[in-house]
Backbone of each chain as nested JSON, in Angstrom:
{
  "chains": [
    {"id": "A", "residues": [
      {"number": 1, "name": "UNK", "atoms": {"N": [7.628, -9.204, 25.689], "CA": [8.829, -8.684, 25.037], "C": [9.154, -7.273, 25.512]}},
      {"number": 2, "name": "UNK", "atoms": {"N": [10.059, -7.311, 26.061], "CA": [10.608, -5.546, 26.011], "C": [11.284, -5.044, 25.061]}},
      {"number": 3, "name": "UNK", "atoms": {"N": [11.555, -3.442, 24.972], "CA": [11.942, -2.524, 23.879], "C": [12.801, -3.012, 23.775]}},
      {"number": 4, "name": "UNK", "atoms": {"N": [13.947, -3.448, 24.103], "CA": [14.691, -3.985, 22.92], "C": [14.726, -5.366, 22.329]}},
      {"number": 5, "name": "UNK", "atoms": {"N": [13.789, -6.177, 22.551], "CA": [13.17, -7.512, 21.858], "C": [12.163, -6.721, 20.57]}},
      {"number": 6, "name": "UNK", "atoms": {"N": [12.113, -5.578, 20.807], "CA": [11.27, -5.535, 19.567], "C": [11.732, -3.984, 18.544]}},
      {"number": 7, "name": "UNK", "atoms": {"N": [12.974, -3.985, 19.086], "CA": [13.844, -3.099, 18.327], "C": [14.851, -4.015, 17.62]}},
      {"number": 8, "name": "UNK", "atoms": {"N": [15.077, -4.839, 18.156], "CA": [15.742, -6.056, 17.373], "C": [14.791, -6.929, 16.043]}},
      {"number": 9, "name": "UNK", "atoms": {"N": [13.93, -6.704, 16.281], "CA": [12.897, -7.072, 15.48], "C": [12.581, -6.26, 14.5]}},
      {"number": 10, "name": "UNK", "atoms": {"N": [12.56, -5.111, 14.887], "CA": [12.204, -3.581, 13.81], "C": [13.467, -3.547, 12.782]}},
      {"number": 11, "name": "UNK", "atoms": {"N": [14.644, -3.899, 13.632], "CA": [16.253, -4.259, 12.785], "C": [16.012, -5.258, 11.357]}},
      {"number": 12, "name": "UNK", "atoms": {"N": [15.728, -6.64, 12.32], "CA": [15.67, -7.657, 10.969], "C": [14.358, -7.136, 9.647]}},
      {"number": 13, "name": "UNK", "atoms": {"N": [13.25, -6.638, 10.241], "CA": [12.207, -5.976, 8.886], "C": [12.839, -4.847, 8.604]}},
      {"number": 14, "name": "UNK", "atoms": {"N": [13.884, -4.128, 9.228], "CA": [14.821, -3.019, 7.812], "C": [15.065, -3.828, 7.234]}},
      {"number": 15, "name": "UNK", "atoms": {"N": [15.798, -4.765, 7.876], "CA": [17.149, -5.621, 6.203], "C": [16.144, -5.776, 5.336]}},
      {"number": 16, "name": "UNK", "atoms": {"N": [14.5, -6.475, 5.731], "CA": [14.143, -7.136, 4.398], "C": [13.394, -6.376, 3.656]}},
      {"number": 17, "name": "UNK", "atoms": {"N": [13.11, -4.891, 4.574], "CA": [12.341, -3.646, 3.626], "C": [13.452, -3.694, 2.924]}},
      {"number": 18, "name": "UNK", "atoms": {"N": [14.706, -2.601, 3.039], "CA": [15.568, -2.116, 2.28], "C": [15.957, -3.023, 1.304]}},
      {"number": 19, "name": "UNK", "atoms": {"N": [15.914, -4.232, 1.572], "CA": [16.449, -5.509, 0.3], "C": [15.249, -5.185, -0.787]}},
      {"number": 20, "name": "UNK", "atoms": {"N": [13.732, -5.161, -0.362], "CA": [12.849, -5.4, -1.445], "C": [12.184, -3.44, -1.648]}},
      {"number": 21, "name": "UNK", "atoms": {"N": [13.096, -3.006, -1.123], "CA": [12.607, -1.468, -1.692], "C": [13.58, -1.564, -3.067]}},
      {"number": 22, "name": "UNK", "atoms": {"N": [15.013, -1.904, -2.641], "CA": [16.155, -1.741, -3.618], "C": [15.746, -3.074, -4.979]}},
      {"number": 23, "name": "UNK", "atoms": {"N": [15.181, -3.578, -4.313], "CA": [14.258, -4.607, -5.431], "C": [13.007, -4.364, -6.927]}},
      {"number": 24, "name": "UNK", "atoms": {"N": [12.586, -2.939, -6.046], "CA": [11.736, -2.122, -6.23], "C": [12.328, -1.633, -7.354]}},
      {"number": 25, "name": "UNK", "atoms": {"N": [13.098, -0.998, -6.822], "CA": [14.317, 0.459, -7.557], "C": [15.192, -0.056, -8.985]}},
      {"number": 26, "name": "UNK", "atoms": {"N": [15.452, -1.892, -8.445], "CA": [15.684, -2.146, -9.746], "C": [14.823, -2.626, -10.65]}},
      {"number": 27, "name": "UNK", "atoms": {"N": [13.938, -2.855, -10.857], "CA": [12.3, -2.667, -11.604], "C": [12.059, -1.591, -11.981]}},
      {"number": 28, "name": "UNK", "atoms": {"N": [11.898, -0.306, -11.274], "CA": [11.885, 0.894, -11.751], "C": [12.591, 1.239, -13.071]}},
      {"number": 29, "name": "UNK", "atoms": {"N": [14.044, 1.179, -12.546], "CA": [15.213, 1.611, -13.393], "C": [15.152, 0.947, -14.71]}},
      {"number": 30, "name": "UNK", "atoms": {"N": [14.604, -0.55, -14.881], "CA": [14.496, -1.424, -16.0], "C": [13.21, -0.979, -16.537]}},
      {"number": 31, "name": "UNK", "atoms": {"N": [12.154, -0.594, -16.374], "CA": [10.777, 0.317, -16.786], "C": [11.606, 1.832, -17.352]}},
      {"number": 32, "name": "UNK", "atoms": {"N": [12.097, 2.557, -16.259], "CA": [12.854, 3.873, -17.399], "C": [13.234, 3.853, -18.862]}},
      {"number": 33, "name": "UNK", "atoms": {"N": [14.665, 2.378, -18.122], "CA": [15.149, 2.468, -19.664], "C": [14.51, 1.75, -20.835]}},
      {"number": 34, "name": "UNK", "atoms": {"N": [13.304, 1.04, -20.598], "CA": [12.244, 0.341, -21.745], "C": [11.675, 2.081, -22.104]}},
      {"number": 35, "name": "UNK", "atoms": {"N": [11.175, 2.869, -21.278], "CA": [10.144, 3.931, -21.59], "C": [11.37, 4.865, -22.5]}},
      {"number": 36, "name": "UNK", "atoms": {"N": [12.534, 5.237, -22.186], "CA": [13.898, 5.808, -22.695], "C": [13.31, 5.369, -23.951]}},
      {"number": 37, "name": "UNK", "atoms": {"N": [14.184, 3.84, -24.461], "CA": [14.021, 3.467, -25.544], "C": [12.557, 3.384, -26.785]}},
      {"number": 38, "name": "UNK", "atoms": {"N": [11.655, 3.599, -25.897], "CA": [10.266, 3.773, -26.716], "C": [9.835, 5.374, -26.717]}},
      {"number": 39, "name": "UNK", "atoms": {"N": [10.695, 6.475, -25.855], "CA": [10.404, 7.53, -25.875], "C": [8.442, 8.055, -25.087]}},
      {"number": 40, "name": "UNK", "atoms": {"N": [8.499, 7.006, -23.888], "CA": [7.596, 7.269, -23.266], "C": [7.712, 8.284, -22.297]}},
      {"number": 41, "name": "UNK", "atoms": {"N": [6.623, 8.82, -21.254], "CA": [7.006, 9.617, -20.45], "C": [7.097, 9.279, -19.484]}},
      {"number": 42, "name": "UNK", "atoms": {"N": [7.621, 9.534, -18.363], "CA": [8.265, 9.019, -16.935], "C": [7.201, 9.162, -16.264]}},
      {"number": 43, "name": "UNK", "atoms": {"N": [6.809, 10.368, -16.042], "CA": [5.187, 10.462, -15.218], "C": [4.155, 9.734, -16.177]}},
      {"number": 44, "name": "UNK", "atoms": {"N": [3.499, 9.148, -15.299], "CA": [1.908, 8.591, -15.569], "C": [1.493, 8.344, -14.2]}},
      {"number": 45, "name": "UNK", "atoms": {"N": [0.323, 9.355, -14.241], "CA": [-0.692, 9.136, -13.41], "C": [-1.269, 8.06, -13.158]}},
      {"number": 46, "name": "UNK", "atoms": {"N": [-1.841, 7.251, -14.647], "CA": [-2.884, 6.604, -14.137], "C": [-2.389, 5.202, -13.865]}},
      {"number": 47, "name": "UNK", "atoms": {"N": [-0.512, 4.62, -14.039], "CA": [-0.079, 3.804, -13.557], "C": [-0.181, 4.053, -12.182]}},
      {"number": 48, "name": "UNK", "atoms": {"N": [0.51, 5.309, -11.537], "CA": [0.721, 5.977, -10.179], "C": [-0.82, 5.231, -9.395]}},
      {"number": 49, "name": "UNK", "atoms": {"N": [-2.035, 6.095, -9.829], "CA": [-3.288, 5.352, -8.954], "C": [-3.235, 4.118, -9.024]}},
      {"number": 50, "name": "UNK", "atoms": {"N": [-2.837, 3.53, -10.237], "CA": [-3.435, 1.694, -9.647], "C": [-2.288, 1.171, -8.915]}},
      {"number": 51, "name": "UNK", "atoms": {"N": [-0.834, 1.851, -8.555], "CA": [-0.096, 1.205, -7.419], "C": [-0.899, 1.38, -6.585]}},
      {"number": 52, "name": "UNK", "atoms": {"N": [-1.648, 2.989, -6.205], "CA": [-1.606, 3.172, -4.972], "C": [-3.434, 2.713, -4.159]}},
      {"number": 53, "name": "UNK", "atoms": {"N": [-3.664, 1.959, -5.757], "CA": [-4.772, 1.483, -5.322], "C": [-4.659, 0.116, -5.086]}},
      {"number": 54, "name": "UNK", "atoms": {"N": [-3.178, -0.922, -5.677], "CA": [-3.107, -1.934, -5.156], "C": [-2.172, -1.806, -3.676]}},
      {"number": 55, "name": "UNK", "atoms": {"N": [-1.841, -0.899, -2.845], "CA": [-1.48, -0.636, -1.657], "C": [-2.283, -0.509, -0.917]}},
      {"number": 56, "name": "UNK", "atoms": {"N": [-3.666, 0.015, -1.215], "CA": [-4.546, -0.118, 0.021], "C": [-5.35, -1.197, -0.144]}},
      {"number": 57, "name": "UNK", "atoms": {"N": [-5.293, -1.708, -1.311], "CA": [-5.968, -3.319, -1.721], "C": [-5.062, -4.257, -0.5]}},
      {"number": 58, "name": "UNK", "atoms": {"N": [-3.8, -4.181, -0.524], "CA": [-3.092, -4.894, 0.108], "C": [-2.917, -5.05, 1.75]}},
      {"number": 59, "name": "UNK", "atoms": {"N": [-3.291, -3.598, 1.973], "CA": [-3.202, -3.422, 3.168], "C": [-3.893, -3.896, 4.719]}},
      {"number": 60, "name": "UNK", "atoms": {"N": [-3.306, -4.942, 5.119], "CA": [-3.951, -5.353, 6.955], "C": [-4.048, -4.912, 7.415]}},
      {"number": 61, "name": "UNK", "atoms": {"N": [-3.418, -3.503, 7.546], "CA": [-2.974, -2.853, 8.959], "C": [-1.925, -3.429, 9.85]}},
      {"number": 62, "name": "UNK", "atoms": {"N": [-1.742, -2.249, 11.182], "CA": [-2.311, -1.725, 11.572], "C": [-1.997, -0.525, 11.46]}},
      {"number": 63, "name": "UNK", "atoms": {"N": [-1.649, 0.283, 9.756], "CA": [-1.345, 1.357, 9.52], "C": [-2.505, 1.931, 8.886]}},
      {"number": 64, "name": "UNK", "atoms": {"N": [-3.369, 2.795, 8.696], "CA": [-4.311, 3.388, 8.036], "C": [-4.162, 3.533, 6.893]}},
      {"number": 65, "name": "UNK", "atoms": {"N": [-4.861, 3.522, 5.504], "CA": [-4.88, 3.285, 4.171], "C": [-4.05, 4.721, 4.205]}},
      {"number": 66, "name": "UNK", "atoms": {"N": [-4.061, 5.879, 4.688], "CA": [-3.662, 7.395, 4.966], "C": [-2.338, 7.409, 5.192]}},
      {"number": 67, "name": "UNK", "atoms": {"N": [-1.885, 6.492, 5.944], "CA": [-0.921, 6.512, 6.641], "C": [0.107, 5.3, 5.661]}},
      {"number": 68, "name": "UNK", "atoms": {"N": [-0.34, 4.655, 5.412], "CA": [0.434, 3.561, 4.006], "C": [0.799, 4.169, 3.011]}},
      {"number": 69, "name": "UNK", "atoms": {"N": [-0.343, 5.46, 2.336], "CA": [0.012, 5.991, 1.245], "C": [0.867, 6.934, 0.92]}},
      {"number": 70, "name": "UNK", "atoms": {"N": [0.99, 7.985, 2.771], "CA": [2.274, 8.517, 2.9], "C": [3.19, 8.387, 3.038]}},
      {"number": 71, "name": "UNK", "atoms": {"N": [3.62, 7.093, 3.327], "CA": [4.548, 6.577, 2.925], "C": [4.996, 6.046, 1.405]}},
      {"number": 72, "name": "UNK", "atoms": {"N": [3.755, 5.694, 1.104], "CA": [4.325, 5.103, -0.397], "C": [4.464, 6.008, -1.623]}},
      {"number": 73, "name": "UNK", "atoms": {"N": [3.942, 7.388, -1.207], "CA": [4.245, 8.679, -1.992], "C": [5.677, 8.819, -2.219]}},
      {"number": 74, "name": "UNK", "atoms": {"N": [6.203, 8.653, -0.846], "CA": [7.972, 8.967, -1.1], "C": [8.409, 7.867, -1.731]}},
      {"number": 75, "name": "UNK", "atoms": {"N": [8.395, 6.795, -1.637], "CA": [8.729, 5.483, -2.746], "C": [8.381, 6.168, -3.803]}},
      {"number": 76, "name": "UNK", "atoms": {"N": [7.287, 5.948, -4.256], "CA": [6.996, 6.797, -5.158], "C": [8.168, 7.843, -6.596]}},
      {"number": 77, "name": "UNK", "atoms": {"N": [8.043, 9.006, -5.085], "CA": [9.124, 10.063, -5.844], "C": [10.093, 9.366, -6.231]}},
      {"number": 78, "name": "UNK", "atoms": {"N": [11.046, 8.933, -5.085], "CA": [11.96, 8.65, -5.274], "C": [12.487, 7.491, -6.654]}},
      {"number": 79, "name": "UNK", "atoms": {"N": [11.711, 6.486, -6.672], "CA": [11.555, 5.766, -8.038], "C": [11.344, 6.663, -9.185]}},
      {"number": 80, "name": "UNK", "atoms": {"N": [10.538, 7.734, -9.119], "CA": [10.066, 8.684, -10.453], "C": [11.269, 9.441, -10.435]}},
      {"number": 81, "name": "UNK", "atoms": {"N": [12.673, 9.9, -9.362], "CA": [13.15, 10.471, -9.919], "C": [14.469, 9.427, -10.483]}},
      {"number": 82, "name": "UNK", "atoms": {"N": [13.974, 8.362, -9.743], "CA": [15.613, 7.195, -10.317], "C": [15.357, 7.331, -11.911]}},
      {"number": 83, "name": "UNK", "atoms": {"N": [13.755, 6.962, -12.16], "CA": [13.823, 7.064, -13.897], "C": [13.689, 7.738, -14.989]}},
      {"number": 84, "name": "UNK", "atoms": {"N": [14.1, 9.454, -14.192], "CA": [14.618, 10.464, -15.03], "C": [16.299, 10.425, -15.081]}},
      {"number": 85, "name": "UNK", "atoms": {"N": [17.247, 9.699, -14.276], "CA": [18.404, 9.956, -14.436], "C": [18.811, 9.463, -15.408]}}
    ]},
    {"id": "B", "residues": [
      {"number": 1, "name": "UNK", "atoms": {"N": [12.248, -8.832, -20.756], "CA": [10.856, -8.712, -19.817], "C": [10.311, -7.165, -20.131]}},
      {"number": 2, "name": "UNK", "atoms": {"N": [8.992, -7.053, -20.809], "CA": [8.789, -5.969, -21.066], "C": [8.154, -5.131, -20.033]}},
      {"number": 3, "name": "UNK", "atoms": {"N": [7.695, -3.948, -20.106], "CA": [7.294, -3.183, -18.99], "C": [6.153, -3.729, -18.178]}},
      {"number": 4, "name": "UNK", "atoms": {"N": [5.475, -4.491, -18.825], "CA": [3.974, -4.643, -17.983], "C": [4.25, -6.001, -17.156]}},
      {"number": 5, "name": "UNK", "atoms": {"N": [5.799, -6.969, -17.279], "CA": [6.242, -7.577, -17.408], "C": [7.349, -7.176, -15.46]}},
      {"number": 6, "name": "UNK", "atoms": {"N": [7.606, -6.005, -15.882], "CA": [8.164, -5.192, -14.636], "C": [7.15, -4.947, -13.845]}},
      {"number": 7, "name": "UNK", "atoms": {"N": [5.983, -4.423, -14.305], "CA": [5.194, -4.207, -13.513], "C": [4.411, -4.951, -12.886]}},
      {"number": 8, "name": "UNK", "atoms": {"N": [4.592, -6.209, -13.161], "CA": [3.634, -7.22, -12.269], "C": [5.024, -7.566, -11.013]}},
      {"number": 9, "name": "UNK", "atoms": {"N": [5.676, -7.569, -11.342], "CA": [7.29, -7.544, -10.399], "C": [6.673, -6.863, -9.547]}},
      {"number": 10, "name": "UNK", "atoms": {"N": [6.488, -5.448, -9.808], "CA": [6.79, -4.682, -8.817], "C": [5.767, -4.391, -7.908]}},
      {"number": 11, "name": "UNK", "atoms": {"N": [4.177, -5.754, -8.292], "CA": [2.73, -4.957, -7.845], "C": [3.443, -6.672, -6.678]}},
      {"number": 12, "name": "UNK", "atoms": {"N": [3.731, -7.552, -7.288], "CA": [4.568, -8.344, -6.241], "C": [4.832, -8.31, -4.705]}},
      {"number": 13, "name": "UNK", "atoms": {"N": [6.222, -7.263, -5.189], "CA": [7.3, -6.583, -4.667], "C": [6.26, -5.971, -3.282]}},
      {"number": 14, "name": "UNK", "atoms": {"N": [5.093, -4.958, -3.871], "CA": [4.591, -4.02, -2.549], "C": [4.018, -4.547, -1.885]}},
      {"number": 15, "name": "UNK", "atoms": {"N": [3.042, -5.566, -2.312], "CA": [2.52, -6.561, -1.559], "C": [3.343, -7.217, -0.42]}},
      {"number": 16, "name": "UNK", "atoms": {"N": [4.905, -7.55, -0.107], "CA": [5.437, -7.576, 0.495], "C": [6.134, -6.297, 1.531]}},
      {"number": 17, "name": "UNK", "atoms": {"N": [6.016, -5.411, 0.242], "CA": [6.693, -4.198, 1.302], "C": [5.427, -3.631, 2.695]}},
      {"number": 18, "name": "UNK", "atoms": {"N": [4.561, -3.924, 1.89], "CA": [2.826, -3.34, 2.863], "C": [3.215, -4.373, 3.975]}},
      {"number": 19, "name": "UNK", "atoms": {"N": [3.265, -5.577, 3.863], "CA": [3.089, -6.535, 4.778], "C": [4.251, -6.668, 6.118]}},
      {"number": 20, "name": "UNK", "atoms": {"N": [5.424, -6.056, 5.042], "CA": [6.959, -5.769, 6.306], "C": [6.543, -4.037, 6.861]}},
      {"number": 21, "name": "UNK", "atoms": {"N": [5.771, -3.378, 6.127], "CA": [5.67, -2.24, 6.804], "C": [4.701, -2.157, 8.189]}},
      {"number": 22, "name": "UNK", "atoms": {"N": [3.902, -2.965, 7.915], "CA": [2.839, -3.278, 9.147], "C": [3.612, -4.015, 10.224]}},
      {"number": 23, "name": "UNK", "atoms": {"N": [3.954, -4.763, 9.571], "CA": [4.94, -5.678, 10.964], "C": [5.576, -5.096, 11.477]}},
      {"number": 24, "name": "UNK", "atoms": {"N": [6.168, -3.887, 11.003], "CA": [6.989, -2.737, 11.35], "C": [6.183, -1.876, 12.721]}},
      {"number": 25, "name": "UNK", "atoms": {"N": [5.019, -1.699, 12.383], "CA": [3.874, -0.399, 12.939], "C": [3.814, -1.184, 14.208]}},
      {"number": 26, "name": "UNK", "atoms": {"N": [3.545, -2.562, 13.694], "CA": [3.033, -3.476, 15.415], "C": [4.238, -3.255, 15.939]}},
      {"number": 27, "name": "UNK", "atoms": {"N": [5.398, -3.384, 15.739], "CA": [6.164, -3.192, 16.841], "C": [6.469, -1.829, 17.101]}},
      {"number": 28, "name": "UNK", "atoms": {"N": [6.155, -1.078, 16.705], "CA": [6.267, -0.056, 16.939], "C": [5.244, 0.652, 18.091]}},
      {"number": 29, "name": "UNK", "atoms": {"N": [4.545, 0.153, 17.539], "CA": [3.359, 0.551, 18.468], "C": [3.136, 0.104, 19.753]}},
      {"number": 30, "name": "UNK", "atoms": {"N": [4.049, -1.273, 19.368], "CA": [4.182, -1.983, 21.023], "C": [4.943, -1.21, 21.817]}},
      {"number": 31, "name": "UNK", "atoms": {"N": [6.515, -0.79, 21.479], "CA": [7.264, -0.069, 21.83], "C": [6.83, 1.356, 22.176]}},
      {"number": 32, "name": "UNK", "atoms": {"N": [5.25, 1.854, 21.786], "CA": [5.193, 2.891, 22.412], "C": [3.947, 2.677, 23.165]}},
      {"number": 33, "name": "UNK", "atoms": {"N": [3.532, 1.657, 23.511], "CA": [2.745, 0.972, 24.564], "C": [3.773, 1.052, 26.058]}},
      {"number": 34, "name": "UNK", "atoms": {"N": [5.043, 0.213, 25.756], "CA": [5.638, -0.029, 27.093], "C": [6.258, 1.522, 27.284]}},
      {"number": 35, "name": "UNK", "atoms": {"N": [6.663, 2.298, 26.089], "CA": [7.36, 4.066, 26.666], "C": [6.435, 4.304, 27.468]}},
      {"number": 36, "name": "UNK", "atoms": {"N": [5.074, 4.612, 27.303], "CA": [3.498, 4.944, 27.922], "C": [3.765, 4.49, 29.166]}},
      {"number": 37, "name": "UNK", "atoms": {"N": [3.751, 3.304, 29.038], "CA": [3.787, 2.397, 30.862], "C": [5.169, 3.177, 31.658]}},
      {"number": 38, "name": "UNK", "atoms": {"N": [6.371, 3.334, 30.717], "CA": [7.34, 3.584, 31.599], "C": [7.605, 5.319, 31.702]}},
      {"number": 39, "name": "UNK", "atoms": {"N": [6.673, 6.05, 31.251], "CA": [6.937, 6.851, 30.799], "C": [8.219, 7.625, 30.531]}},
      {"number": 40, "name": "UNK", "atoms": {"N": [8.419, 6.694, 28.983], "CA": [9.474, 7.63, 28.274], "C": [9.138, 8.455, 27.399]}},
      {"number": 41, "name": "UNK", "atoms": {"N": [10.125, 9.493, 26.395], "CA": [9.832, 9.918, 25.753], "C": [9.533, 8.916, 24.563]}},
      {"number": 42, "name": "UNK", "atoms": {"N": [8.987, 9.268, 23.315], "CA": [8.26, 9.093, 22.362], "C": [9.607, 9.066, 21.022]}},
      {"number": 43, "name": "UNK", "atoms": {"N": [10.097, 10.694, 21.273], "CA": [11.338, 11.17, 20.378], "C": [12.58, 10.548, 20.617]}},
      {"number": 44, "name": "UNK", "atoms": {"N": [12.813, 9.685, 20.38], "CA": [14.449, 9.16, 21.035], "C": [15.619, 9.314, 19.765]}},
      {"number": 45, "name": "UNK", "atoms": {"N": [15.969, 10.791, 19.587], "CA": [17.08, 10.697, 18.513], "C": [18.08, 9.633, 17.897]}},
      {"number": 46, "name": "UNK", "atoms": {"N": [18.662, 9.597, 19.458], "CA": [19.679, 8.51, 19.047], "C": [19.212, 7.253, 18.428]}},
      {"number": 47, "name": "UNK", "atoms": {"N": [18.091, 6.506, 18.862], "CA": [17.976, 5.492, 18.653], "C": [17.534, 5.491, 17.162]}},
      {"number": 48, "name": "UNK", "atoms": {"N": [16.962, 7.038, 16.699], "CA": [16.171, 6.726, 15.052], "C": [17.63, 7.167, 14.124]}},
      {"number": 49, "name": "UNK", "atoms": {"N": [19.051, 7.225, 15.113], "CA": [20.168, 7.599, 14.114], "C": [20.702, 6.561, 14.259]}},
      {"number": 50, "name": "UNK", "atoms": {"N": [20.144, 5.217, 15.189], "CA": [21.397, 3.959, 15.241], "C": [20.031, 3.365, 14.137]}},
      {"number": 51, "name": "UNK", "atoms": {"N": [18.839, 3.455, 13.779], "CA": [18.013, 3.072, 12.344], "C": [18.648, 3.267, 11.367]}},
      {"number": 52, "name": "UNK", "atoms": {"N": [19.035, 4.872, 11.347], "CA": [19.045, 5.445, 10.06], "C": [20.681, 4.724, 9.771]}},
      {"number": 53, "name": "UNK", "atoms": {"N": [21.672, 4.435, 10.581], "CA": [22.701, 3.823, 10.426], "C": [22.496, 2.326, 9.727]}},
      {"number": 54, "name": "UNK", "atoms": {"N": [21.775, 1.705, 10.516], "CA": [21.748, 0.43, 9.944], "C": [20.808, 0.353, 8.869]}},
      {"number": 55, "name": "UNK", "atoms": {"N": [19.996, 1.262, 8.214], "CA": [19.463, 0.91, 6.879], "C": [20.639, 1.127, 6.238]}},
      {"number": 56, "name": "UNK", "atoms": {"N": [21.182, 2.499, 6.606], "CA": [22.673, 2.733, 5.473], "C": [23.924, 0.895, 5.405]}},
      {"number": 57, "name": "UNK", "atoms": {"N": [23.646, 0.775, 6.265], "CA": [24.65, -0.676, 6.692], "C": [24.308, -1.549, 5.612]}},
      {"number": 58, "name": "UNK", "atoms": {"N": [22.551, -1.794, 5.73], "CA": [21.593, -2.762, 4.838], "C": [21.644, -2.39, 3.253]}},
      {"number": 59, "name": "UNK", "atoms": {"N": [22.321, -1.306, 2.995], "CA": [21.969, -0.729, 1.772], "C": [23.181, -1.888, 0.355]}},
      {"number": 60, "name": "UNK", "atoms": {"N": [22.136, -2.186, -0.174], "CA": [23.106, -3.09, -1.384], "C": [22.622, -2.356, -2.985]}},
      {"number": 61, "name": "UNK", "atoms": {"N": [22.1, -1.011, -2.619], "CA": [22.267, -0.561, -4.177], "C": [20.6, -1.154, -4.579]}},
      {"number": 62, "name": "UNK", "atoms": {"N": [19.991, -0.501, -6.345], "CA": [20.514, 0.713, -6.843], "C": [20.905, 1.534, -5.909]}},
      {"number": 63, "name": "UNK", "atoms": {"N": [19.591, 2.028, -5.35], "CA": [19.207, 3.176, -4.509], "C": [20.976, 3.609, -3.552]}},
      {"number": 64, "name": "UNK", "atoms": {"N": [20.847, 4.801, -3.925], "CA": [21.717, 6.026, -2.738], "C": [21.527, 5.55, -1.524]}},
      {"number": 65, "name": "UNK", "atoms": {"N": [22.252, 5.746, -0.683], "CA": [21.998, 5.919, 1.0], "C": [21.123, 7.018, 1.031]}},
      {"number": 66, "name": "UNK", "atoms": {"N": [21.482, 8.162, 0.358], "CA": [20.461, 9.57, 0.269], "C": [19.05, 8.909, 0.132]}},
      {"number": 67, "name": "UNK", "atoms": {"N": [19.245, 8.136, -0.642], "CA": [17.246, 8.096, -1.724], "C": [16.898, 7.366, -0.97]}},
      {"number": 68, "name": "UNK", "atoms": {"N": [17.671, 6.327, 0.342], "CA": [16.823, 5.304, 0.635], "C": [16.579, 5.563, 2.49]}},
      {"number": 69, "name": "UNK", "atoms": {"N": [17.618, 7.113, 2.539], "CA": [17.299, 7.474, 4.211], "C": [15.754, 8.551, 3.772]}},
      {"number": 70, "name": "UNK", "atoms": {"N": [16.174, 9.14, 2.61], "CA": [15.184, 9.679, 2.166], "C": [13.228, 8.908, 2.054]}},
      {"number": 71, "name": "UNK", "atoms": {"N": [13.639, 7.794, 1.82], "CA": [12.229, 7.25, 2.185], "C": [12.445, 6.8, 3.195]}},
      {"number": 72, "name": "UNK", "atoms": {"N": [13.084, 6.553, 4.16], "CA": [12.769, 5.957, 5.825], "C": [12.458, 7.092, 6.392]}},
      {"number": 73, "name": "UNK", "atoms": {"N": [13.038, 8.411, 6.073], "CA": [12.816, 9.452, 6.988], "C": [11.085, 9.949, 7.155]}},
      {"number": 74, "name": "UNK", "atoms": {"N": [10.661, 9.472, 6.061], "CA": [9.03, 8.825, 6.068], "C": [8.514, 7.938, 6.683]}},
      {"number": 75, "name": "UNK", "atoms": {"N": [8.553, 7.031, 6.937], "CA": [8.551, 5.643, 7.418], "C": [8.611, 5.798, 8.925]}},
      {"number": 76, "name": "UNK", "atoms": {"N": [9.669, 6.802, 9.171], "CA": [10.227, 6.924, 10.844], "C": [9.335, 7.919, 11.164]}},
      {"number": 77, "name": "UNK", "atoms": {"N": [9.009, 9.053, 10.153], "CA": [7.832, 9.817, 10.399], "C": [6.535, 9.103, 10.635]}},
      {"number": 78, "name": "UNK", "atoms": {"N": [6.28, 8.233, 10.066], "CA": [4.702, 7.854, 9.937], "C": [4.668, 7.03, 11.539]}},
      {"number": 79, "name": "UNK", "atoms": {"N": [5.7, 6.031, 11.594], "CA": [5.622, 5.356, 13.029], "C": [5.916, 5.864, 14.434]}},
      {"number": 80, "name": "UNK", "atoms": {"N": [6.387, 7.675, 14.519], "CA": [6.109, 8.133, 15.323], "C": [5.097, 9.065, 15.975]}},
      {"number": 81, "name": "UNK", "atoms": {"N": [4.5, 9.216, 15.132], "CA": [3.267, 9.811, 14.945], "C": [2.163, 8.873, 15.5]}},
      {"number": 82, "name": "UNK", "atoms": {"N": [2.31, 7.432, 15.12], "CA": [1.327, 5.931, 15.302], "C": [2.091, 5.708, 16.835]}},
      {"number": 83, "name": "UNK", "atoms": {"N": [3.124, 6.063, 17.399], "CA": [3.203, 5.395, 18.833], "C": [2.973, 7.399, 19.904]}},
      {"number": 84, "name": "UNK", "atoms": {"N": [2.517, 8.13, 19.255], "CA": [1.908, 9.01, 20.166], "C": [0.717, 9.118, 20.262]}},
      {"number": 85, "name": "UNK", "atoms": {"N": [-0.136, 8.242, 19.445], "CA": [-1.851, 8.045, 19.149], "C": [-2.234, 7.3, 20.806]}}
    ]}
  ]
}
């Protein structure tokens, strides 16, 4: 395969990241407004570790458990700040 | 669907995102296998702004174009870093 057989390829796994990140985001947003209505708090840690301990549970490679989690930090934020708005 | 209810959704959900993110790295990594052979550069602007275009293209909501270039700009970080190794 050459670079662009596998930039075409990197194309179709955006569509289906961005479909199941925004998948993500609406899960999030439905957890806010349950925590809203019960007057929970948005941060929790010790939910935070067991994602990020079922991410390296999950993980094949060939990204490093290091390298998965920096990424999944910014998911992360970004979800923690969807369910302060 | 109550929260813990969301949250099995969303332990789901990463399990897939880990698995499109790796599929992601291999090609990535392939692609900086053949730059190596041909020696190109590594940094190719344009090509991580015709990405950052088509996630915006892919984008169907909640998430911002902001919140969701905002986590690729991670993502594009982590896999260029993995094709200069």
């Amino acid at each position: 395969m050459e670079i662009s057989d596998w930039r075409r390829k990197i194309d179709e796994l955006d569509e289906q990241i961005v479909r199941l990140i925004n998948q993500r985001a609406e899960a999030a947003k439905a957890i806010g407004q349950l925590k809203q209505k019960d007057t929970l708090p948005v941060y929790e840690p010790q939910r935070e570790k067991v994602v990020f301990d079922h991410v390296r549970g999950a993980n094949q490679g060939p990204l490093s458990d290091t390298e998965l989690i920096h990424i999944y930090e910014r998911i992360i934020d970004v979800m923690r700040s969807l369910q302060k708005k």
